[in-house]
N, C-alpha and C positions, 0 to 999 in steps of 0.2 A: 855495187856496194849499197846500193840506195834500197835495194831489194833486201839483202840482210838483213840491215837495220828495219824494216817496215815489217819481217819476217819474224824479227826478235821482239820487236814489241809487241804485236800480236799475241807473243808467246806470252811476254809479260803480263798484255791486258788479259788473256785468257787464266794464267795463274793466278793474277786476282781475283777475278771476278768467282772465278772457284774457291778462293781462301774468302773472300765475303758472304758465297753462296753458304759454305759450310759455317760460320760464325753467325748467319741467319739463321740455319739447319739446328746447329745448337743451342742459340738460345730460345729459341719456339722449343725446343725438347726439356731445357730448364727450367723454361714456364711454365709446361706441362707438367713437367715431375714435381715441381713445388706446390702446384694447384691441386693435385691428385696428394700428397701429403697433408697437406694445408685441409684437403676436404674430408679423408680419414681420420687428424684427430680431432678434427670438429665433429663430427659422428660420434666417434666412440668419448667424448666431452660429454654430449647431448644425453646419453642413455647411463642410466641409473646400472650399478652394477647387481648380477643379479643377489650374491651375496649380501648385498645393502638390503635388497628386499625383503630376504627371505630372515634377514634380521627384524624388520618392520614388522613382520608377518608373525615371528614369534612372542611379540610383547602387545598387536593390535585385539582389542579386547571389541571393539564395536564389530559388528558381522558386516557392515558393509563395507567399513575398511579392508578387512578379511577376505571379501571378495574381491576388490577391488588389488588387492595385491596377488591373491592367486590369479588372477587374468593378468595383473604385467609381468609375473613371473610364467608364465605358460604362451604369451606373447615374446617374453624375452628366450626362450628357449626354443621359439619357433625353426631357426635357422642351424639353431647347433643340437638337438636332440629331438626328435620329432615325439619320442615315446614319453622323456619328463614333460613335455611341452601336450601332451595326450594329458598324462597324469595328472596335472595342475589345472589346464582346463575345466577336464570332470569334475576335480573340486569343486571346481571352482562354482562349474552351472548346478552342481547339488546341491552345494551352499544357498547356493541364488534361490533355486525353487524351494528350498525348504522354507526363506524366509520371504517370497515372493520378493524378491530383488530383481526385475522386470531387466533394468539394465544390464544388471549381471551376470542373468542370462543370454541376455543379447550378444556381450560381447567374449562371454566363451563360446556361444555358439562361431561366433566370427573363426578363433582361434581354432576351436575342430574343423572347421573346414576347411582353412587355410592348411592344418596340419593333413587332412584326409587329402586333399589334392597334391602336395607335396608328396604323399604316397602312393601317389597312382589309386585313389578308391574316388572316384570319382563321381558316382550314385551315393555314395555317403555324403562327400562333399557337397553334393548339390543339397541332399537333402539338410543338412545344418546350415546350409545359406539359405534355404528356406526359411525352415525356423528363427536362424537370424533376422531374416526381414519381418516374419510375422514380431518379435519382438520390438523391433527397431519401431514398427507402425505402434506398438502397443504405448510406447513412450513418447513418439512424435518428435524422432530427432532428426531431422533431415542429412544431417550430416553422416548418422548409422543408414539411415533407408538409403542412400545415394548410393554408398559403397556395399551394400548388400546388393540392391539391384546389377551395379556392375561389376559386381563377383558373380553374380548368376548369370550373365551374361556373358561373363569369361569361359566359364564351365561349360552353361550350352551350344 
């Protein structure tokens, strides 16, 4: 009888320890799924929508504002159109050099490379992260030169 009983609680302590394992199991999984939530719309909070911009874009009358908006619109399309995110760019660095806007070509170059590597053209890509960096040095902003560098360093 004694065996039973010592048999049965076992039983007991084992269906616990399993109904606890799984209520740990769960709530590390609801941590998760709330931190993963919690961190998506903090993201999409963070980023300017591109329609806001491109509203910006049609009333900015300074060219460097102008550029400056066609590079976060050609940055913001990186991910979801590679071709508008092409198109805005270009603007963007014509803009730049016609009005020798040093920066603004710097950081459309940034965005054709980023967008040419996403395409697998990767002799293009190197070659705009060059151009990048010779910009980036032309300004003297450590924060563009760093991340030029280690984009070229990605690619080679």
């Amino acid at each position: 009888m004694n065996k039973g009983r010592t048999q049965q609680a076992e039983e007991r302590n084992g269906r616990v320890n399993n109904r606890i394992l799984s209520v740990r199991q769960s709530y590390v999984l609801c941590w998760v799924f709330f931190w993963i939530i919690s961190f998506q719309g903090y993201s999409l909070k963070a980023q300017t929508p591109i329609h806001k911009i491109k509203a910006d874009l049609a009333v900015a009358d300074d060219i460097s504002v102008r550029i400056d908006l066609l590079n976060q619109i050609g940055k913001a399309y990186r991910q979801i159109n590679q071709d508008s995110a092409l198109i805005f760019s270009t603007l963007a660095f014509d803009l730049s050099a016609q009005s020798r806007h040093v920066e603004g070509m710097a950081l459309a170059r940034e965005n054709q490379a980023f967008i040419a590597y996403q395409k697998g053209e990767i002799s293009k890509s190197e070659s705009f992260v060059k151009d990048f960096l010779f910009y980036a040095r032309q300004i003297d902003d450590p924060s563009h030169i760093s991340a030029a560098e280690n984009a070229l360093g990605n690619i080679a």
